[in-house]
TILUMMI-20781 format. One record per residue: x, y, z of N, C-alpha, C in turn. Coordinates in steps of 0.001 Angstrom, whole numbers, padded with zeros to 6 digits, always signed. Each point is the difference from the previous one (the first is absolute). Layout:
<recs>
XYZXYZXYZ...
</recs>
This chain:
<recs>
+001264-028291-016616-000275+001366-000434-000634+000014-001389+000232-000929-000611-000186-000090-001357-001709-000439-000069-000291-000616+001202-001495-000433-000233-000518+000974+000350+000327+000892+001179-000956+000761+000629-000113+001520-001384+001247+000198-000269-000303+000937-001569-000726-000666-000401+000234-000922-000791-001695-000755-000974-001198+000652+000582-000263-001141+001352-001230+000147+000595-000585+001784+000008+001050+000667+000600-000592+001752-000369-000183-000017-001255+000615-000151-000815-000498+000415-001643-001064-000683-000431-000421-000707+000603-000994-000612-000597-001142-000202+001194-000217+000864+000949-001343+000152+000472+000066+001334-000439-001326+000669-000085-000152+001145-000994+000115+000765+001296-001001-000100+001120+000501+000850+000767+001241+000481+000591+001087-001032+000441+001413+000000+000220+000047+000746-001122+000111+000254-001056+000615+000396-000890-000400+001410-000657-001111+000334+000174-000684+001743+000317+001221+000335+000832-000047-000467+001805+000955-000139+000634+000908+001008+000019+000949-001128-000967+001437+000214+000036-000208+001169-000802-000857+000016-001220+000180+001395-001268+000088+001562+001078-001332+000015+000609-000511+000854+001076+001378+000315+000668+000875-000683+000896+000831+000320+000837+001508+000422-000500+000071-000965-001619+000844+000667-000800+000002+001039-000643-000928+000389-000242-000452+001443-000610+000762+001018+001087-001171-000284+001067+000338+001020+001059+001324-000091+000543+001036-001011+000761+001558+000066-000486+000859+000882-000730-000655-000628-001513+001376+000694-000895-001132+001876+000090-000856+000154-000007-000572+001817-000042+000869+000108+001431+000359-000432+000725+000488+000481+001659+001753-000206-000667+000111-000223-000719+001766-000644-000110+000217+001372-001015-001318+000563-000760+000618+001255-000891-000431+000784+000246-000920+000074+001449-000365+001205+000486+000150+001370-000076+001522+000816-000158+000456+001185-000398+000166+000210-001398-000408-000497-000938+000059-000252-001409-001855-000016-000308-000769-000852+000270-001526-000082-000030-000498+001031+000670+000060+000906+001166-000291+000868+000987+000129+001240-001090-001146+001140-000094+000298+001352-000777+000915+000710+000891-000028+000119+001552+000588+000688+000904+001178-001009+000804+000749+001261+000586+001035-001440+000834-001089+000201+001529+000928-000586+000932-000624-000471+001473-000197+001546+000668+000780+000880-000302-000018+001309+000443-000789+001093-000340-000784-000286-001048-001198+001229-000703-000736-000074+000998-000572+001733-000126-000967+000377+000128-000308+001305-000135-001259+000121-000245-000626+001554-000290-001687-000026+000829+000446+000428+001044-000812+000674+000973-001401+000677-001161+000019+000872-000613-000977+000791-000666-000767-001191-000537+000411-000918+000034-000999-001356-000871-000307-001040+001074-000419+000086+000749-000546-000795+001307-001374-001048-000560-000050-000953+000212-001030-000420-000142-000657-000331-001954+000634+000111-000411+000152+000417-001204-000861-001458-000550-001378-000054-001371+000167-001606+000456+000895-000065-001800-000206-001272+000037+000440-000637-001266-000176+000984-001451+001484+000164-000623-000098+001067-001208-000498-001108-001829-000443+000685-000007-001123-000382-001189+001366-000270-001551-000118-001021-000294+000964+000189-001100-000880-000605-001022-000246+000775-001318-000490+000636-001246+000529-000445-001070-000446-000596-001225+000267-000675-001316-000891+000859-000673-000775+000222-000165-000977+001209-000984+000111+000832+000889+000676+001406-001332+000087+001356-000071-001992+000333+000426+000127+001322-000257-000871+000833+000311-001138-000135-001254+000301-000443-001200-000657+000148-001652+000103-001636-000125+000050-000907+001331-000443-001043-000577+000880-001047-000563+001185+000189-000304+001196-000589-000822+000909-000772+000830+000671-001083-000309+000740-000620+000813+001635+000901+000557+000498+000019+000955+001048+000806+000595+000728-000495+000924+001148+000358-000178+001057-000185+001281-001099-000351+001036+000626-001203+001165-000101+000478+000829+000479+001510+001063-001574+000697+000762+000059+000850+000180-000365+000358+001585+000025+000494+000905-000711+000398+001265-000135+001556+000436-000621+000415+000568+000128+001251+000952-000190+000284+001211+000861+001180+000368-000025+000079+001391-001213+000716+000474+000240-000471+001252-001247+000508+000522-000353+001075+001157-000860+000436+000344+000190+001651+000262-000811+000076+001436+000337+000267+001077-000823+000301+001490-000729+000827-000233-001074-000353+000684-001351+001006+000461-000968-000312+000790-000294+001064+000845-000713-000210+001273-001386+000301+000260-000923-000984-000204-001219-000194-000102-000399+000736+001356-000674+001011+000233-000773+000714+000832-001161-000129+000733-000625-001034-000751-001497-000058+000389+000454-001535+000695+000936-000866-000669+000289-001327+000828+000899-000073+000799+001084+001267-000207+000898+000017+000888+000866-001173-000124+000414-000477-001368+001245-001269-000657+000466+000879-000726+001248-000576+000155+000865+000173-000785+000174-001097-001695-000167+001004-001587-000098-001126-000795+000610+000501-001219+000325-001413-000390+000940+000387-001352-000661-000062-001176+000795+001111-001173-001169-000087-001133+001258-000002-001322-000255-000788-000862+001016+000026-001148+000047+001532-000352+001913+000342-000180+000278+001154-000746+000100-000289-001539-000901+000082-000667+000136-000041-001747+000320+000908-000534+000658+000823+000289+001638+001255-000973+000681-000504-000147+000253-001034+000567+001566-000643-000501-000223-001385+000015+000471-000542-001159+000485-001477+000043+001460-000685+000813-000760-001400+000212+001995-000133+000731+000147-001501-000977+000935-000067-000829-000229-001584-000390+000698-000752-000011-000142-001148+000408+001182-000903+001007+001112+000074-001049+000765-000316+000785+001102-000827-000809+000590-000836+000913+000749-001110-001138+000582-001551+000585+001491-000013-000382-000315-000923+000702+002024-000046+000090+000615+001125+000318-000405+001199+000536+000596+001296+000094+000765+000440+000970+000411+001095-000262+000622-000013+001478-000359+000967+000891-000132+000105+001585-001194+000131+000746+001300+000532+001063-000699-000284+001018+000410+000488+001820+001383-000917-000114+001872+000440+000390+000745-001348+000108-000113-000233+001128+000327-001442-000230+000229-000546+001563+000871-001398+000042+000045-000890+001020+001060-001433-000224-000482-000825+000092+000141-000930-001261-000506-001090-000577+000567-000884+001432-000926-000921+000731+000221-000993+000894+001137+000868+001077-000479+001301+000133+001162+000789+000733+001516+000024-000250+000204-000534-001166+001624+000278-000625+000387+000811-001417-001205-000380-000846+000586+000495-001268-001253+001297-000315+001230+001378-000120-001085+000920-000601-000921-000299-000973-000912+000626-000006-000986-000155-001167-000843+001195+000197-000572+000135-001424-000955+001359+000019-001500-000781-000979+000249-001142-000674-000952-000692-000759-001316-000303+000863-001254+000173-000580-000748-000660+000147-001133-000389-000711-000788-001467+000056-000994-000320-000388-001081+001153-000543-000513+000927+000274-000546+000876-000096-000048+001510+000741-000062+000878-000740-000309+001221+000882-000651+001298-000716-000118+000794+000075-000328+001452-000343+000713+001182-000108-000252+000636-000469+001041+001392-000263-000030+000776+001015+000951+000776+000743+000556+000424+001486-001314+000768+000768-000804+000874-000623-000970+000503+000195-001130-000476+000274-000233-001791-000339-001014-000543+000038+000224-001187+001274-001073-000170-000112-000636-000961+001029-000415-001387-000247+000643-001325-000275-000623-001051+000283+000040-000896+001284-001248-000302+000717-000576-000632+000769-000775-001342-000217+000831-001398-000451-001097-000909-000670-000678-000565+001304-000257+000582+001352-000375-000705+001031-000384+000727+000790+000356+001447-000432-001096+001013+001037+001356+000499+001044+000060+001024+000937+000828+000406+001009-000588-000172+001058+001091+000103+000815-000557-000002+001837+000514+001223+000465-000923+000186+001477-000175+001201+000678+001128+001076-000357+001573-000396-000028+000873+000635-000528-000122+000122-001132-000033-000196-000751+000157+000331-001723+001014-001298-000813+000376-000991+000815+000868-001158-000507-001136-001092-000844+000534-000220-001256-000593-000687-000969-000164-001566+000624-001132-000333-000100-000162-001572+000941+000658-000947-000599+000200+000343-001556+000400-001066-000859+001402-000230+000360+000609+000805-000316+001718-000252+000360+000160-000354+001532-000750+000372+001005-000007-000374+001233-000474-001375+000385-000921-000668-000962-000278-001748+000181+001321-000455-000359+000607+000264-000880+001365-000851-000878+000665-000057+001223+000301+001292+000215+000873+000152+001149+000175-000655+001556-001146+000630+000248-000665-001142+001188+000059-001604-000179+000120-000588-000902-001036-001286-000112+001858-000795-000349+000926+000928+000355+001229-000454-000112+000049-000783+001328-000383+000755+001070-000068+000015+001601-001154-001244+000254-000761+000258-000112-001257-001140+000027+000135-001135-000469+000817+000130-001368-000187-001704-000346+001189-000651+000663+001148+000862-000338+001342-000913+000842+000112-000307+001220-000391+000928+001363-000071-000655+001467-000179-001061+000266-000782-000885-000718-000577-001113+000384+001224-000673-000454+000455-000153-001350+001046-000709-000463+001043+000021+001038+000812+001282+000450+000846+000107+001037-000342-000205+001436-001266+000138+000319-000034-000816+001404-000235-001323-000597-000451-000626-000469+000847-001868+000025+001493-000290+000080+000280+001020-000988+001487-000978+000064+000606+000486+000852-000961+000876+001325+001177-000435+001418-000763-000465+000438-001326-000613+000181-000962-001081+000452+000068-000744-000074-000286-001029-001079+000284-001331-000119+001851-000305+000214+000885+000401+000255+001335-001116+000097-000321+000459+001268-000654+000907+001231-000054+000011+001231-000734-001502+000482-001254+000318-000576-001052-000975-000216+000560-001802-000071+000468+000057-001222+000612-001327-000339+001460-001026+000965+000766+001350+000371+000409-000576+000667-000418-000504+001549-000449+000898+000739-000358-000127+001082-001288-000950+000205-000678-000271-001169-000872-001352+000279+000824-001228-000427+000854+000134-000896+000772-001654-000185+000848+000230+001047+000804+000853+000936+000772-000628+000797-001256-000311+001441-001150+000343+000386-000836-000373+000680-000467-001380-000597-000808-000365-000966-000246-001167-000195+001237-001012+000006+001541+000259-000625+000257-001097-000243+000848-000517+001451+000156+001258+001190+000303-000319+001639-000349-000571+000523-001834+000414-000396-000899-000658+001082+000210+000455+001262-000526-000912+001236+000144+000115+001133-000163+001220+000898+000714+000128+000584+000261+001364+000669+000091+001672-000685+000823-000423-000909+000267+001324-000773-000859+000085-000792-001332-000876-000587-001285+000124-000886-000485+000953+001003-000212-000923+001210-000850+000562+000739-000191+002032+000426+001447-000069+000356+000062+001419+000311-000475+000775-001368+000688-000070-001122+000478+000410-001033-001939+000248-000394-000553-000788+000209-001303-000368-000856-000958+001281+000993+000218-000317+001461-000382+001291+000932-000479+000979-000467+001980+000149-000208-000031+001394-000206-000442+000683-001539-000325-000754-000657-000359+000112-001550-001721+000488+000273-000640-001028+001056-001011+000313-000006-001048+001604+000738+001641-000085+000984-000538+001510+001225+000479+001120-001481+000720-000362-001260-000037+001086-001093-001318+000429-000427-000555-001746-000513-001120-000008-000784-001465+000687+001149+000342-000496+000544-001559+000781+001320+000445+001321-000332+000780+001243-000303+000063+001227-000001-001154+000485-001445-000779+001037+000779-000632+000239-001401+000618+000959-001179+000426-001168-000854+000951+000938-000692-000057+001478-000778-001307+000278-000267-000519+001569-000943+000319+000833+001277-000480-000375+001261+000212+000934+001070+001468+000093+000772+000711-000710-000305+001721-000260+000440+000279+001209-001011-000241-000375-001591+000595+000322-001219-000038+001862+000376-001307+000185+000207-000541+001272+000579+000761+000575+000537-000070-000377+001596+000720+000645+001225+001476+000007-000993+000879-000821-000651+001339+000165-000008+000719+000779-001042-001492+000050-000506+000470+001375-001284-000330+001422+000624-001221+000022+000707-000084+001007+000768+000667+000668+000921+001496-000890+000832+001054+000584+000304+000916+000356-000663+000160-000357-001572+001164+000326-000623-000030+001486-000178+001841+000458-000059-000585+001447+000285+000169+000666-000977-000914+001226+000023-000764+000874-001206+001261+000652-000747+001112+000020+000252+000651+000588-001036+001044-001114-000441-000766-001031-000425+000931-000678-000662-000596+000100-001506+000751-000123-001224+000039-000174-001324-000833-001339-000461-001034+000662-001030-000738-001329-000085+000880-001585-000631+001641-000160-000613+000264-000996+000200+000238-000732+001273+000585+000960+000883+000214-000760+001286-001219-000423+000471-001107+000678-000028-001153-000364+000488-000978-001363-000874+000636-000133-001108-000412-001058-001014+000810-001300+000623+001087+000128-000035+000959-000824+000531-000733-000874+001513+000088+001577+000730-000123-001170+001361-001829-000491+000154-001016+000482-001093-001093-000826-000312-000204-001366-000112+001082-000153-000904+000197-000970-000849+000747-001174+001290+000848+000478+000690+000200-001054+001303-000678-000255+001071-000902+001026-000309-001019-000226+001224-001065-000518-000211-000440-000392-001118-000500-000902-001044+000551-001361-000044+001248-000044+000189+000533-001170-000290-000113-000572+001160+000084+000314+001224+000459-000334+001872-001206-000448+000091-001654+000693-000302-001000-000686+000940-000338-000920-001259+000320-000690-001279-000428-000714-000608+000389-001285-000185+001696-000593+000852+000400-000890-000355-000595-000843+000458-000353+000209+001561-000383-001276+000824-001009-001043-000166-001260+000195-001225-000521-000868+000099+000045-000685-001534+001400+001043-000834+000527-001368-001108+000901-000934+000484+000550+000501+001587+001091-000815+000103-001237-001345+000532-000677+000305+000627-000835-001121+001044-000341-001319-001593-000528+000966-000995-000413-000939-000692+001040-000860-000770+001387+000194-000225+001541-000330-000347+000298-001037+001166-000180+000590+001263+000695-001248+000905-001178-001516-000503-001344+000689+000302-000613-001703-000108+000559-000656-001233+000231+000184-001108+000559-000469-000993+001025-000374+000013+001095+000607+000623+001269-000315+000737-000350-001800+000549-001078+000542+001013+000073-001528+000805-000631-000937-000806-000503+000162-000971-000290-001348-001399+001332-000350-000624+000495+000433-000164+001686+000248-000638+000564-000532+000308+000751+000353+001206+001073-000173+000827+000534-001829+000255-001076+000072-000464+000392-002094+000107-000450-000637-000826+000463+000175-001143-000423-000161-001630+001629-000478-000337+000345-000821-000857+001176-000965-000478+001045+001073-000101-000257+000899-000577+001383+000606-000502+000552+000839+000876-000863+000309+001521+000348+000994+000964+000984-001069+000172-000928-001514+000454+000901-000674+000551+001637-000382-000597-000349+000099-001068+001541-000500-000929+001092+001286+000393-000516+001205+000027+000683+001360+000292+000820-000036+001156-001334-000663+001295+000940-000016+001170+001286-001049-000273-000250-001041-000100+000996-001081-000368+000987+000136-000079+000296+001130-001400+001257+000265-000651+000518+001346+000586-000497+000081+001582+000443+001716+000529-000367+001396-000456-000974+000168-000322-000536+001014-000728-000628+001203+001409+001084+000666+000028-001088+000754+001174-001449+000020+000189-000129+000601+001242-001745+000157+000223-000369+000824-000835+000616+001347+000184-000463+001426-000810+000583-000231-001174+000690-000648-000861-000453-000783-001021-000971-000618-000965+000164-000908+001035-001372-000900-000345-001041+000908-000221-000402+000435+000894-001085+001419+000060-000410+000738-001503+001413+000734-000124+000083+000982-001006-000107-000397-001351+000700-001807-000236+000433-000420-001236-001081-001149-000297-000694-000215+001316-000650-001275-000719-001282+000031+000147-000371+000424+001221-001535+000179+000820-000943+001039-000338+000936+001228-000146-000986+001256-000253-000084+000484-001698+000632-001272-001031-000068+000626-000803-001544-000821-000657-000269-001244+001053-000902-001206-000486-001251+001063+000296+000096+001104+000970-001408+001012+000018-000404+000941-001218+000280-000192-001082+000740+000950-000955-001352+000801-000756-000940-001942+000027-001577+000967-001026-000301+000984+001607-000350-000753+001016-001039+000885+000902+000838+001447+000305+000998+000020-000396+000660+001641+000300-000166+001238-001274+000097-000555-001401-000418+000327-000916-001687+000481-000075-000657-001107+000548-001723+000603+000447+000204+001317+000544+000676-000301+001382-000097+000867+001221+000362+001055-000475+001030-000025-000836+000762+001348-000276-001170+001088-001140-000995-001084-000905-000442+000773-000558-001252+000519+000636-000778-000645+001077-000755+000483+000711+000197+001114+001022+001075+000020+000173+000370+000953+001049+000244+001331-000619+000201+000146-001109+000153+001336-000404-001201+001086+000122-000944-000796-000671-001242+000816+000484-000471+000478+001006+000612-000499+001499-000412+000343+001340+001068+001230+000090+000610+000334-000573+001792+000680+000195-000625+001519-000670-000329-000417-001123-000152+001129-000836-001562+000917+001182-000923-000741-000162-000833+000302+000812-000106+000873+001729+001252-000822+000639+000451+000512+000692+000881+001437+000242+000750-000072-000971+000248+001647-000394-000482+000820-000547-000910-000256-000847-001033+000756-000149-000930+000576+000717-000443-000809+001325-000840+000203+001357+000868+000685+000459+001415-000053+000452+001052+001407+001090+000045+000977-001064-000185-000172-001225+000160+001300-000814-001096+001014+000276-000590-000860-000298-001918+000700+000000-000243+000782+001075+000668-000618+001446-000430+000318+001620+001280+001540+000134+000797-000024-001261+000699+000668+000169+001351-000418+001199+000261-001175+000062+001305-000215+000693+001289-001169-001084-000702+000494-001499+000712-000921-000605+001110+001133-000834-000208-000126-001078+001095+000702-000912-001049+002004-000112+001099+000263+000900-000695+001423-000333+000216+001116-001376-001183+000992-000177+000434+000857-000754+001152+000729+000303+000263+000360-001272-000544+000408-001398+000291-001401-000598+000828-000891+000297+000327-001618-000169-001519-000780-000543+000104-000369-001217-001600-000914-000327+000386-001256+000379-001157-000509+000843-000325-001483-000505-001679+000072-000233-000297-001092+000146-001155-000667-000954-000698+000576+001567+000644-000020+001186-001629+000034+001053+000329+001380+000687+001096+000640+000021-000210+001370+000251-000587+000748-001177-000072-000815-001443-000991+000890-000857-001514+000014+000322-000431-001066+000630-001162-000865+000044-000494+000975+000958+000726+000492+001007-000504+000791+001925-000223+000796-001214-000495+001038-001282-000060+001380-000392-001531-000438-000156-000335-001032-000496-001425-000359-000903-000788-000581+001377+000125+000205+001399-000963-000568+000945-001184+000629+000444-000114+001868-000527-000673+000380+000214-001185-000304-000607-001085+000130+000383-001050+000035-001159+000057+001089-001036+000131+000723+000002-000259+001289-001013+001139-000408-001198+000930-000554+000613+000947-000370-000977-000242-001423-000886-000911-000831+000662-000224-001293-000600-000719+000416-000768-001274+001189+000325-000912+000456-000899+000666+000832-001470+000555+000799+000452+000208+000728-001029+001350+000075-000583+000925-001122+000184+001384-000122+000181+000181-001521-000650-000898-000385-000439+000450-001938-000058+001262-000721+000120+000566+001162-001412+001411+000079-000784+000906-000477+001434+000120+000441+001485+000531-000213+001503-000027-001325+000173-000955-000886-000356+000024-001243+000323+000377-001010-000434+001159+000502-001142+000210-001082-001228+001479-000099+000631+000733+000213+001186+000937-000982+000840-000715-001334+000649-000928+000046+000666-000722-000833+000515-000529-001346-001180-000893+000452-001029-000014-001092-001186+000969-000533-000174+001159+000750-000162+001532-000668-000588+000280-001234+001048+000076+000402+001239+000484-000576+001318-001177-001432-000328-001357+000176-000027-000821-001161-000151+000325-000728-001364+000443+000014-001276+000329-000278-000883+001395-000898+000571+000592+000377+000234+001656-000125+000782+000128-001453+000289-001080+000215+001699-000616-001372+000658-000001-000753-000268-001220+000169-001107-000985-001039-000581+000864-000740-001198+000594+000682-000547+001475-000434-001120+000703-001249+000859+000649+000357+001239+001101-000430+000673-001200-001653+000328-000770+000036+001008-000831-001102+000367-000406-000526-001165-000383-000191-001365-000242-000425-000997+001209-000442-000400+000974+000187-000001+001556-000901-000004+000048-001033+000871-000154+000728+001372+000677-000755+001077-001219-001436+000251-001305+000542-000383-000919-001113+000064+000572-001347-001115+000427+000523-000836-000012-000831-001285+001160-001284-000022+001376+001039+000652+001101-000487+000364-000769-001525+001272-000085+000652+001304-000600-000883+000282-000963-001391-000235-000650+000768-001140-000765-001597-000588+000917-000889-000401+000736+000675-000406+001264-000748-001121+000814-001097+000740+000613+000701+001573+000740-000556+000301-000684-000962+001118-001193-000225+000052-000809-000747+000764-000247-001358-000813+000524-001150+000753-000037-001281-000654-001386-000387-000138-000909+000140+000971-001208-000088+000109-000830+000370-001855+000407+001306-000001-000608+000866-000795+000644-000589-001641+001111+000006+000014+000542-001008-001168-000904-001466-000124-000282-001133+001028-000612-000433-000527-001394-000267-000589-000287+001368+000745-001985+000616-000713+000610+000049-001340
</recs>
């Protein structure tokens, strides 16, 4: 562990990386504290609203508080849009550390603090609103709670499915490989985006978006083990008759033993790869049932039921501010595979001796 830290800290890209994914982490870990609004705002009269303008020079030129204003509907006649135009009667000027909308810190401890906000009358938007009037900004934090963790929680009921069921196939052999390996493979032939599909698409509509997060996240986990386990058993059968299995049996060491204590822990770099490559397919993946609308429903954010608002054209056109779930999500990726590539070099003997 100690090399593969080095090795990230010291390729520059690994190490953008990690900054990139730590950033975004700890902003998702203080989400209701960084957020101007909690998960529940909204104001309808501000639909579409884009990004509010915040101001350091007054009106005469002079340096000033930060400052913003709200902004005011009106209905263009001859274009038939709807468009917003700064209200300059009133100033709104932030304030920090203040205290804002309450709500519960990590859902336990009241709080009313936040990073920034405006005085009750005013309006800040650092990201523009959607069709409802909900601020996008506090809705990425929020969302991107859902998006980044799934992936984390479908592994860790993936891989010990995974791990075990290929070391007790490889280290059997025989008969029980055989079946065992079968049936791993009549998993892997299922096309999994279209399984994932159909089985969210029966879940039923009045369930609560944790339950519906929940059983994502296992249904995520079910069509993904089978072809880490396939790649665990062959390794298994390199293993399995290596000195110290043999010394294990000797001294009576159970099978599922042996397995657990000696065999599957010798897979340890290629699961560490796997684990960091796989996140990116996870996150991605819920983001696609979000998007199709069979993932985490409204008023509930994630990163790809925000993403289904910005598909129209008119909205890509005149809406950009809509598409900055989607950047995040590609940022995300590209973070995670720039680890998981790196890790891999690392733990590749080959690549050590380049």
């Amino acid at each position: 562990m100690k090399e593969i830290i080095k090795q990230l800290l010291r390729d520059k890209f690994a190490r953008l990386a990690l900054i990139v994914l730590g950033s975004i982490y700890l902003a998702l870990f203080f989400a209701d504290f960084l957020a101007p609004y909690t998960k529940d705002f909204s104001d309808r009269t501000m639909a579409y609203v884009p990004p509010s303008k915040i101001f350091t020079i007054d009106e005469n030129g002079k340096l000033s508080r930060p400052y913003t204003y709200n902004y005011i509907r009106e209905f263009n006649q001859e274009s038939l849009e709807m468009r917003y135009k700064l209200d300059r009667s009133k100033k709104y000027y932030l304030k920090f550390f203040s205290q804002g909308q309450p709500y519960k810190f990590l859902g336990i401890i009241p709080m009313k603090y936040h990073l920034v906000c405006v005085e009750p009358d005013g309006r800040l938007f650092l990201l523009g609103t959607d069709i409802n009037g909900r601020d996008v900004f506090s809705r990425l934090l929020f969302g991107g709670r859902i998006s980044m963790t799934i992936g984390f929680l479908a592994l860790f009921v993936l891989f010990p499915i995974g791990l075990l069921y290929g070391g007790i196939s490889g280290y059997f052999g025989g008969k029980i490989d055989n079946i065992m390996m079968r049936f791993a493979e009549a998993v892997m032939s299922i096309p999994s985006f279209y399984l994932l599909i159909i089985l969210a698409s029966i879940l039923p509509s009045g369930m609560t978006s944790i339950q519906r997060f929940i059983l994502i996240v296992i249904i995520l986990a079910l069509i993904g083990w089978a072809s880490f386990a396939r790649v665990v058993r062959g390794m298994v059968l390199s293993i399995k008759n290596q000195e110290f299995v043999m010394a294990a049996k000797s001294i009576g060491q159970s099978e599922l033993g042996i397995i657990i204590k000696h065999i599957l822990p010798q897979t340890t770099s290629f699961v560490i790869v796997a684990m960091t490559l796989s996140v990116p397919s996870y996150i991605l993946s819920e983001s696609g049932l979000s998007f199709l609308g069979l993932g985490i429903q409204q008023p509930d954010a994630s990163w790809g039921n925000m993403l289904k608002e910005a598909q129209e054209f008119t909205n890509i056109i005149y809406r950009p501010w809509l598409l900055t779930p989607g950047f995040l999500i590609f940022v995300a990726v590209l973070a995670f595979n720039l680890i998981g590539d790196t890790i891999r070099d690392v733990l590749d003997p080959k690549s050590r001796v380049r």
